[in-house]
N, C-alpha and C positions, 0 to 999 in steps of 0.2 A: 504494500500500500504506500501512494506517495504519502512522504512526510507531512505537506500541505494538508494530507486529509486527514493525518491522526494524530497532529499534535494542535494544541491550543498556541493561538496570538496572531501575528502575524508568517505567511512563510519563509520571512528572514531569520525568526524567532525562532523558528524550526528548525532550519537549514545548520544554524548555530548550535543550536539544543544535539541535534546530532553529533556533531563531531562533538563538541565538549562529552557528551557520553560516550563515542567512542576513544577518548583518548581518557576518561576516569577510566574506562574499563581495560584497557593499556592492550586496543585492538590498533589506536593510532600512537605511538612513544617515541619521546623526543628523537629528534635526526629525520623521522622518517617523513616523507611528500606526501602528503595529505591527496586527495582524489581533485582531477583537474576540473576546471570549471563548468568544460562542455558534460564530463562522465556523470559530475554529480549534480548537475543539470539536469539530463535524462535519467540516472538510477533513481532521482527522489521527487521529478513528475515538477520541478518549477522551474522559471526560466534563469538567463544565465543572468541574467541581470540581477537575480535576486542572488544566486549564490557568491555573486562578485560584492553585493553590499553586507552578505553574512561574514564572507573570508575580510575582508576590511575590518568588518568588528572587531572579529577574533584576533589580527592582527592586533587592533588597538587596543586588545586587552592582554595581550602580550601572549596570548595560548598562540597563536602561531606568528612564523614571520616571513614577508616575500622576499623571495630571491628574482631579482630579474634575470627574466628569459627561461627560471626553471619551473617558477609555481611558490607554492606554499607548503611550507612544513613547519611539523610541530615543534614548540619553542620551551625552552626549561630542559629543569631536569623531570625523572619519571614521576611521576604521582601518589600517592600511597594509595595502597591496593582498598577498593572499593568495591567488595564482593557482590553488592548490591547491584551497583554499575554491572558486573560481569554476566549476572544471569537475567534470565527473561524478564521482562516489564511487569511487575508484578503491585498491586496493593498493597499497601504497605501495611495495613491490617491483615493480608494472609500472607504475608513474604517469611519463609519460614523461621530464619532469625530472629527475627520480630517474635513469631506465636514463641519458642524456647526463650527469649526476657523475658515476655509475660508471661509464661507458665512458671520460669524459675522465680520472679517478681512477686507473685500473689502472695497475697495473704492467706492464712487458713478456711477462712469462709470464701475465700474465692471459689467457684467451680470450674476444675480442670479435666473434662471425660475428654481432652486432645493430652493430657499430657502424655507423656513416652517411659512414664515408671509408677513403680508401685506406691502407693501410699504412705508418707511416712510411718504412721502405726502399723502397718505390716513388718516393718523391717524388726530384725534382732537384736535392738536395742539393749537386752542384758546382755547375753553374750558381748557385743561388742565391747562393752563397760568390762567384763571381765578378763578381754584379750586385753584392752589396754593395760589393765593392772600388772597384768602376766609382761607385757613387752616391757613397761616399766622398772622391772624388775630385773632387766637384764643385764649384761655386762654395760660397764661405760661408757667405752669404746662402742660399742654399738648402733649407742644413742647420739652418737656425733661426726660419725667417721663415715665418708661416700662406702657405698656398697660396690661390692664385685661387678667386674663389665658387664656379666650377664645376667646380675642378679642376683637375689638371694637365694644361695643353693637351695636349703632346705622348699619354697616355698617351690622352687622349678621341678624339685623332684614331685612334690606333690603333684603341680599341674601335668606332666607327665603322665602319672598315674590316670587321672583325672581324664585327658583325652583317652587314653587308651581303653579306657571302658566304654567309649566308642568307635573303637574299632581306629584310632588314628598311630599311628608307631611311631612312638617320637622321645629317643632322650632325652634328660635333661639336661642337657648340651647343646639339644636343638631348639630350647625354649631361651629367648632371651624379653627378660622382663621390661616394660614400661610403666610411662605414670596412667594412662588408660587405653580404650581400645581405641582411639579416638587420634591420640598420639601414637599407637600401632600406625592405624593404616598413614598417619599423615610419613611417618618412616618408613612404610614400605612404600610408599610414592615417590619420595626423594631418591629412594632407592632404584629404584627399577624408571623412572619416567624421568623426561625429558619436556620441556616447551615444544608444543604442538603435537605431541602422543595422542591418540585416540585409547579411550579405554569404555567397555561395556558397562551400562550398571540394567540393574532391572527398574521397568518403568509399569508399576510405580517401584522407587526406595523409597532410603532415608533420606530424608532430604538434608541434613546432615555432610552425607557421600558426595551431594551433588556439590555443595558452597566448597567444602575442600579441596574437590577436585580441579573447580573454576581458582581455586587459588595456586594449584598448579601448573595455570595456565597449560591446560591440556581440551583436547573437542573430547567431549560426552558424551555417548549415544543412547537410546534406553532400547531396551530387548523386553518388548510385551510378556508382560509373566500369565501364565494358567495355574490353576489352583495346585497342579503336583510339578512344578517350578517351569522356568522361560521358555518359550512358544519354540521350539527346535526348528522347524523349519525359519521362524524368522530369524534364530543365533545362528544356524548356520546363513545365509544371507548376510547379514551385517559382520561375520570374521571374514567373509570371503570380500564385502566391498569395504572393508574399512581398516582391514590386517589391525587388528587392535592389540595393544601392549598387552591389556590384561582383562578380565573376566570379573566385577566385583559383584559378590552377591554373600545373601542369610542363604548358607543350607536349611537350617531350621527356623522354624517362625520368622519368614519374614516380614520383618517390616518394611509396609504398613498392613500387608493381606493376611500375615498368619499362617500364610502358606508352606509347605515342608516339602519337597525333593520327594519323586517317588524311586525307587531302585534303578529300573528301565530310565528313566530323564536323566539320571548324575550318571549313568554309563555311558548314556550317547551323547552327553554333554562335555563330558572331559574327551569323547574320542574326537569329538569336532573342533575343542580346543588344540588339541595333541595336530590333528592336523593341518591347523590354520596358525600354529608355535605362539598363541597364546596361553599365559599363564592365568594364573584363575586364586583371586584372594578370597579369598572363605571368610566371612563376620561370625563366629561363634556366641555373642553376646547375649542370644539369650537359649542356649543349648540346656543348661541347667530347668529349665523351665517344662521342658519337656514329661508327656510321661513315659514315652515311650522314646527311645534315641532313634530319628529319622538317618538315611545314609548323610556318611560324612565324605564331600569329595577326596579331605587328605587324607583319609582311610583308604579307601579305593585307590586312591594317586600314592600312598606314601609319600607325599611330601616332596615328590620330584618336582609335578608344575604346580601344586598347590601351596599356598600360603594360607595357614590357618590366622586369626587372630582373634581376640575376647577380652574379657574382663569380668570385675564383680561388681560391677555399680547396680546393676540390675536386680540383684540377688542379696548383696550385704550390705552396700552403703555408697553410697554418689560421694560421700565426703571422702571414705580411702579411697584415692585413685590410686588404682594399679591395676595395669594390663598387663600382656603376654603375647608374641611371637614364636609362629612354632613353624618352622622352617628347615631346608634342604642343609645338609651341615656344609656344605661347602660355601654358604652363604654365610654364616654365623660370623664368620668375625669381618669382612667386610661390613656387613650391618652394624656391628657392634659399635666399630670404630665410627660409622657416621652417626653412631646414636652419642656416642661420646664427644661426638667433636658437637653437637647440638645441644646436648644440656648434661654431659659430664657424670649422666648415671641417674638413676631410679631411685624413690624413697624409701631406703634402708627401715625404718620405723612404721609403715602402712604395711610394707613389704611381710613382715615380722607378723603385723596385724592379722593380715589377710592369711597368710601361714596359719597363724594359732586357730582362727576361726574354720578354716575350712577341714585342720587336720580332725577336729574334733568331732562328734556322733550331734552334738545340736545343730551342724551346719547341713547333714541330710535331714534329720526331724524338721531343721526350720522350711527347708528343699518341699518337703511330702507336705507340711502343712498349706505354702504360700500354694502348689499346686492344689489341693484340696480346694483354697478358697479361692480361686480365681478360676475353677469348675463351674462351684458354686455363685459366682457374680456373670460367669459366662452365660450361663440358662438364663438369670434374671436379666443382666443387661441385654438379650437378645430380645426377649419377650417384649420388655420395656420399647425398644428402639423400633420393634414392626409394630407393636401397639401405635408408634407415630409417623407410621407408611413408609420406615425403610425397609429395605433388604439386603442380609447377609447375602457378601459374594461368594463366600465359600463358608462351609463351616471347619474352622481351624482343629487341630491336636492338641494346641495345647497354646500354650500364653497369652497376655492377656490383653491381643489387639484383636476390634472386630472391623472390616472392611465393609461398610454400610453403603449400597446405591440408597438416591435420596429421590425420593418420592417424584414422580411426573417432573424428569428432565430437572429439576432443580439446580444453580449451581450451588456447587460447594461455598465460595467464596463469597457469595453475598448471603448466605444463610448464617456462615462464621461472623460476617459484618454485624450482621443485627445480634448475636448472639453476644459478642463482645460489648455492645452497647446497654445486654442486659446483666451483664459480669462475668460472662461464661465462657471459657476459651477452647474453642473446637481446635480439630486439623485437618480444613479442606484437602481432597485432592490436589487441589492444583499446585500444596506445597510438595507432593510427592513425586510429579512426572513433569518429564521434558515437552511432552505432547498438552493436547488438550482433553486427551482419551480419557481423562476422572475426571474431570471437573463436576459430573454429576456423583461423586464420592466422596467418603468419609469417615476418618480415623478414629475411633471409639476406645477409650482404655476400657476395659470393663470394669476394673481395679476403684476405678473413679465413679462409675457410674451410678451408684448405690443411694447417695441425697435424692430426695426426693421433689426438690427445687427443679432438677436438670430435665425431665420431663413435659411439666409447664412452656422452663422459656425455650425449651427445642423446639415445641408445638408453634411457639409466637415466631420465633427467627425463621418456622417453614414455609409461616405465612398460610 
């Protein structure tokens, strides 16, 4: 669409508007020739007249400057990175940055059935209080001194353990720890990707995946997911037109569908990566959740093209950050060394934490119980949300997202609009995909869904 037709003011106002957000978004960076006057004439549908009094502005606001006989080019240094700028044109009521402030923002009476975690009252608040005591207690040196490059043994053998009771083989040599899953994958991008890499994700993700990835300035593709994981025939399709670096996806419960890998999809999925030499990072974050362990591609794969990663913030506490890397060992200390030369090591003291808590028998009780109640929030929050003319896209295994289509074509985003205006912070589709294929969709925690407030103003934001 020309410019002139979708943006407000005048079309100089537009013409301008453009490139200033191509160059926040750092598609246009200092040095480089901005587009000539005749091209960006006909790409934006106004005459050359106007883009000759837009580049003048710009000039006279020092964002670009002429060279006679060659044009105009961008002027300064680069910009600071404006993730906003990078991805789609979004409302700033659903841009999904935005919904994670406000949902970390709120207050207690706030209602959050978008947020992306459990309840605080769900978590294992004694236990925690008694790991501290227990780390407190430890040597002195412990409590002050950087941790080993890969981490704190004891905690890696555990994790070791830990995968392999699904089926994934992995030393503890081959696990190297972080501050969360979040700082995983942003090290395994650094790691493996370059400016301008294409990398797969499923559409919908996290939308999370997507803002990280725009900050690696890399192109994003999304791969239409089915309820027993991404559409095969369109993954193979987009490895063959896009040779893509890597494959990101949830084996288990993805978020936002809830969705799990069926046997048959993660075989012909890593054979199609195998033969299009894409590797494939694995988000284990909410595998613990499960009741049954759905396949693990680095099971299947061993850890040759898969990259596993996770965490416990889902499970024990958003406050101890610590993640996990579980990887091919000839990678291990190349990684290691970039994770060091980036922040000099993991928190030896969470590290210890997260150790005491998960070695112990109240970390599967607390495991069987949160699963128990988010069964039981799952029946009720389903019933509740078709009682208000959605429908479940899939019915999940297990955790505690539901993927709701919204009644007669609705959008997601201006239903989240009015819902924010009544207190209540949803998570439209359209924060989850690159497309516009959800925007009749919607993230439901069921963990949240329980007040009986949330019902009422869903009814009034459907209109």
């Amino acid at each position: 669409m020309p410019v002139a037709a979708r943006s407000p003011g005048t079309r100089v106002d537009a013409v301008v508007g453009e490139i200033r957000e191509r160059i926040a978004a750092r598609r246009l960076v200092p040095g480089v020739r901005i587009p000539s006057v005749r091209a960006f004439a006909d790409a934006m549908g106004v005459s050359k007249s106007t883009v000759v009094e837009a580049y003048e502005r710009l000039a006279a606001e020092g964002a670009v400057v002429a060279r006679p006989g060659s044009g105009f080019y961008v002027a300064g240094k680069t910009r600071p990175l404006s993730l906003q700028a990078m991805g789609p044109r979004l409302d700033r009521i659903v841009d999904p940055l935005w919904i994670t402030r406000q949902a970390q923002q709120a207050g207690s009476d706030q209602l959050k059935p978008g947020a992306g975690w459990l309840p605080d009252s769900w978590m294992p608040h004694e236990a925690i209080r008694r790991g501290l005591r227990r780390v407190a207690r430890a040597d002195r040196a412990e409590m002050t001194n950087y941790d080993r490059p890969l981490g704190y043994e004891p905690l890696r053998h555990q994790i070791a353990r830990k995968v392999g009771e699904k089926g994934v083989g992995a030393e503890p040599d081959q696990i190297v720890l972080v501050e969360s899953a979040t700082q995983a994958l942003d090290l395994v991008c650094r790691f493996l990707l370059q400016p301008g890499d294409t990398v797969l994700v499923d559409d919908p993700c996290y939308f999370n995946f997507l803002a990280l990835l725009r900050a690696q300035r890399v192109a994003v593709v999304g791969v239409p997911m089915t309820p027993e994981g991404p559409d095969l025939r369109a993954l193979a399709a987009l490895l063959e037109q896009h040779r893509p670096r890597f494959y990101l996806t949830n084996a288990a419960l993805q978020n936002p569908t809830g969705a799990s890998l069926a046997p048959t999809v993660a075989h012909r999925l890593l054979k199609l990566c195998e033969a299009h030499d894409a590797l494939i990072v694995e988000d284990e974050i909410f595998g613990d959740l499960e009741p049954d362990a759905a396949p693990r591609l680095a099971g299947f794969d061993g850890l040759e093209r898969v990259i596993q990663i996770g965490s416990f913030s889902k499970t024990l506490s958003a406050a101890a950050r610590c993640g996990w890397i579980a990887l091919r060992a000839d990678w291990v200390e190349p990684l290691v060394d970039l994770k060091l030369a980036l922040s000099l090591g993991n928190g030896h003291v969470t590290a210890a934490l997260v150790h005491t808590l998960i070695s112990e028998g109240a970390y599967r009780r607390h495991l069987a119980e949160t699963r128990r109640r988010i069964a039981g929030a799952m029946v009720q929050a389903s019933a509740e949300l078709r009682g208000c003319g959605l429908e479940p896209w899939s019915q999940p295994r297990g955790g505690f997202f539901l993927w709701m289509r919204l009644p007669d074509g609705r959008d997601g985003a201006e239903v989240a609009r009015r819902a924010l205006a009544r207190g209540m912070v949803l998570a439209p589709g359209t924060s989850f995909s690159l497309s516009e294929a959800w925007n009749g969709y919607m993230r439901f925690n069921v963990a949240h869904c329980a007040d009986p407030r949330i019902r009422p103003i869903l009814r009034e934001a459907l209109g």
